[in-house]
N, C-alpha and C positions, 0 to 999 in steps of 0.2 A: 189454260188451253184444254178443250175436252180430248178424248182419244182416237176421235175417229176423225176430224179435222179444223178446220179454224174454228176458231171461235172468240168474239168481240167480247171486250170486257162487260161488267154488269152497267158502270157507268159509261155510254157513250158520248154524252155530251161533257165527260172533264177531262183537259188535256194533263194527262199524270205524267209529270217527271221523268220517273223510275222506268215506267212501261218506254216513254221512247227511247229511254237507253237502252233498253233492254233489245230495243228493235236495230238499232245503230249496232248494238255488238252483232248480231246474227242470231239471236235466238230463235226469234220465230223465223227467219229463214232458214236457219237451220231446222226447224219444226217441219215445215211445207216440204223439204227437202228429202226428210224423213218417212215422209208419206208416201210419197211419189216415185222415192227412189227405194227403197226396200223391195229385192225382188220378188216377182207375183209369182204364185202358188196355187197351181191348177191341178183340177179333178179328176183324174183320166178313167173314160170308162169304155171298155170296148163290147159293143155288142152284137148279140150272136142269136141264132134261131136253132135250133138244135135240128131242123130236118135239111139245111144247107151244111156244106163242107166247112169243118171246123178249123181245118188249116189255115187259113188264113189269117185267122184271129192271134196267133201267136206272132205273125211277121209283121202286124198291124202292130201290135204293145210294142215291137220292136223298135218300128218305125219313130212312132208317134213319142215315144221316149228319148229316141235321139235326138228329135229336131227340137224337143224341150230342152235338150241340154245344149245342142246349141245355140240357143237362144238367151241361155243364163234361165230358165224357165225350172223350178221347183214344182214336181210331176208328183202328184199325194194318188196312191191308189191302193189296192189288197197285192200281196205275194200272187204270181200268176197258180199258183196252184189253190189258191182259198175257194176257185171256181172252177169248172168244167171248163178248160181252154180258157181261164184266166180271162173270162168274157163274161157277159150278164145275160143271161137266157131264160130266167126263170123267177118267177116271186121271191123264192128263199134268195135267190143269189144277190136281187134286189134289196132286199132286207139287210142282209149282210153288208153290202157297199152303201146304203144308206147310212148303217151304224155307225160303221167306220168313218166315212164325212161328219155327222153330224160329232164324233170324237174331236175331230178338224177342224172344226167349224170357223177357228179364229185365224186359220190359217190359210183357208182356201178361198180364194179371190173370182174363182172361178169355173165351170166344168166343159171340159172337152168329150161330147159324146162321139166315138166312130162307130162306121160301120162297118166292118170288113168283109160280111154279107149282109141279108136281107135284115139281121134282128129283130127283137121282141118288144114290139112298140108299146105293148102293157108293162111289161117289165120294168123298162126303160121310165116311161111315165109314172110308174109307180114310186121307182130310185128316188127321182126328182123330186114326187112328191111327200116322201116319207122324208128325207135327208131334210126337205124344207130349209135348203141353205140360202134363200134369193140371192143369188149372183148371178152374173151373165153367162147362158149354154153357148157354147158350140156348136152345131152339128154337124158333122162330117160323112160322107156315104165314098166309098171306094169305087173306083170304075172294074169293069168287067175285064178282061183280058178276050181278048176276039175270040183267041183257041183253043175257048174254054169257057162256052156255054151251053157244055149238056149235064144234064140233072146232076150229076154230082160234083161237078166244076164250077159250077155257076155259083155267081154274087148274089146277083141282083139286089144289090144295096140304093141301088137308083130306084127303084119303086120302094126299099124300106124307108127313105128317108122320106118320101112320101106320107107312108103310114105315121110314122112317128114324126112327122111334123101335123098331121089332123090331129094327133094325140095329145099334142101339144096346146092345141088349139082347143078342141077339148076340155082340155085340164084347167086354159088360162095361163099355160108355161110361155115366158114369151124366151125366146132365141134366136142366133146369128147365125145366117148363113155365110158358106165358103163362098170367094167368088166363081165358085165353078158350082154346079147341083152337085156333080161326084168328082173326086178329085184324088189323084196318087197321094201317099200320105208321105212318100219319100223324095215327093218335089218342091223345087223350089218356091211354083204356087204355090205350095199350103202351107210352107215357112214363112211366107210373107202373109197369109192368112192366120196363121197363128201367130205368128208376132203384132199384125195388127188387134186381135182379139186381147192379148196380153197387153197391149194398152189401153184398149178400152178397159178390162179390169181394175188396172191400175187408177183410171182415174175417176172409176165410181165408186172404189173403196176411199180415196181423196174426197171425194162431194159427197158421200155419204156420212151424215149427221154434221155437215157446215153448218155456221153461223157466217153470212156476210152480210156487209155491213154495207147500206144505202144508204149516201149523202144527199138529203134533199129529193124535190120533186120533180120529173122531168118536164122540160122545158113544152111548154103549149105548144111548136109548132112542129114537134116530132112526134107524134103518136104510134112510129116503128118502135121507141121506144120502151113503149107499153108492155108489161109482162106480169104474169100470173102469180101471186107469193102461195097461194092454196095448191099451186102445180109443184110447186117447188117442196113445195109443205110435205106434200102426199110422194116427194122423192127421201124425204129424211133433210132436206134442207132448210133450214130458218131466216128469213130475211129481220134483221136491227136495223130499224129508221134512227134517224138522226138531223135533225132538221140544220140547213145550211147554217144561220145566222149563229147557230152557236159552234158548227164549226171555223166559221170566222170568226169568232169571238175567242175559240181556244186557241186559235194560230197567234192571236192579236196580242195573247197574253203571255207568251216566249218572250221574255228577256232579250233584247239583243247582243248584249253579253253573256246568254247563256252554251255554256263547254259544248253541247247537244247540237248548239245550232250553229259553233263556227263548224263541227267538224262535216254536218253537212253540207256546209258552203262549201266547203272543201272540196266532197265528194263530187259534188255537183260539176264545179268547176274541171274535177278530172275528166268528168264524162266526157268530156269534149270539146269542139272552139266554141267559145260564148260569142257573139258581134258584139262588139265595139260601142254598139248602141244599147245595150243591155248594160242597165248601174247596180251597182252594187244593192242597190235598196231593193233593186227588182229580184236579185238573188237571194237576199234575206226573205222577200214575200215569198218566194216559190221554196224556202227551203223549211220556213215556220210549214207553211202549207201542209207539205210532206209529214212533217213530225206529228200534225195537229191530225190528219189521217188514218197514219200509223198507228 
């Protein structure tokens, strides 16, 4: 199995023994298991404009570190003092948090950018682009507070996020919006936005560098079914063809007395009521099936 997720053996067309034991004990689900459940480990960066009020920036790491942790979410960022308000405002500061990620590299799934005010949309673009970590952004913009928009109170993270998503655009950075444009970073909206965001991480670190494995060729009368492997390709994903006849050929060629294939009958059978109309031979087909897949 490679390390970054499934992957079909070299030979697809032989139904090997060993491998479908190996599949009956849980290896490989325990494998997929391991991928998917291992928790995600996010980038936190909070950005700042140095001609806006800097206060904010520290209730923000506050924030946005809590609802990591309650989430089970593993927050990788600098000590708040590595920067001017523990925030990103400047190329050097850039430099710095890109270092440090790209140190990370193996561990971070993901980046949550905020804004606590308006931020440093060069800056910011720069981070992204020095760290060159491809994983999925966040970006986050803080709402304003009504009673507290004159010049040294004010966010305006609502038009930064603006800036820094053209910059984005720009650069070719693609990223995820909150379902709000700006949004409190200590509600429950943005825990449900970060918790969604954490699983999309989750499972493009899983489909990144797969191998799956294509039985055959789709049926002539569905061409919904039709899909791109050069799409998939240009994801880090590999499509293995296997043409049907020989995997009915490898099912065909299980023993019916083989260890492997009563204990799948077995399992089968636990899953649920079988009707009364379903023989046994029909349960051997469907349990070779399975193994010769596998």
């Amino acid at each position: 199995m490679g390390s970054d997720g499934l992957q079909l053996d070299q030979a697809p067309n032989q139904c090997e023994r060993k491998r479908n034991q190996s599949i009956i004990n849980g290896e490989r689900e325990g494998y997929v298991s391991r991928i998917f459940d291992r928790p995600v480990s996010l980038g936190i960066v909070i950005a700042s404009r140095a001609f806006f009020s800097p206060a904010p920036c520290a209730d923000a790491r506050r924030d946005i570190l809590a609802q990591c942790d309650a989430l089970g979410v593993t927050a990788v960022t600098l000590p708040f003092d590595a920067t001017a308000n523990g925030a990103v405002q400047s190329i050097e500061d850039a430099r710095l948090y890109a270092e440090h990620f790209r140190a990370n590299r193996d561990r971070i799934d993901g980046l949550v950018i905020s804004l606590p005010n308006f931020g440093d949309e060069i800056a910011i673009a720069e981070l992204i682009s020095r760290a060159n970590l491809n994983v999925p952004i966040l970006l986050q913009a803080c709402n304003d507070e009504i009673d507290q928009v004159e010049v040294h109170s004010r966010r305006d993270a609502f038009c930064g996020k603006i800036s820094i998503s053209n910059n984005f655009w720009q650069y070719g950075i693609a990223f995820s919006e909150t379902s709000e444009h700006s949004i409190d970073l200590d509600s429950a909206a943005f825990r449900r936005d970060l918790d969604k965001f954490a699983r999309t991480c989750r499972t493009v670190r899983g489909l990144r560098g797969a191998r799956i494995g294509a039985i055959g060729a789709r049926t002539g009368p569905f061409q919904t079914m039709r899909y791109s492997e050069k799409l998939l390709q240009s994801s880090g994903i590999t499509v293995i063809t296997v043409d049907l006849s020989e995997m009915m050929q490898a099912a065909g060629a299980i023993a019916d007395n083989a260890p492997e294939l009563t204990e799948k009958m077995d399992r089968i059978r636990a899953y649920g009521t079988i009707p009364v109309h379903i023989t046994e031979k029909q349960i051997a087909t469907q349990a070779k099936w399975t193994l010769a897949v596998n």
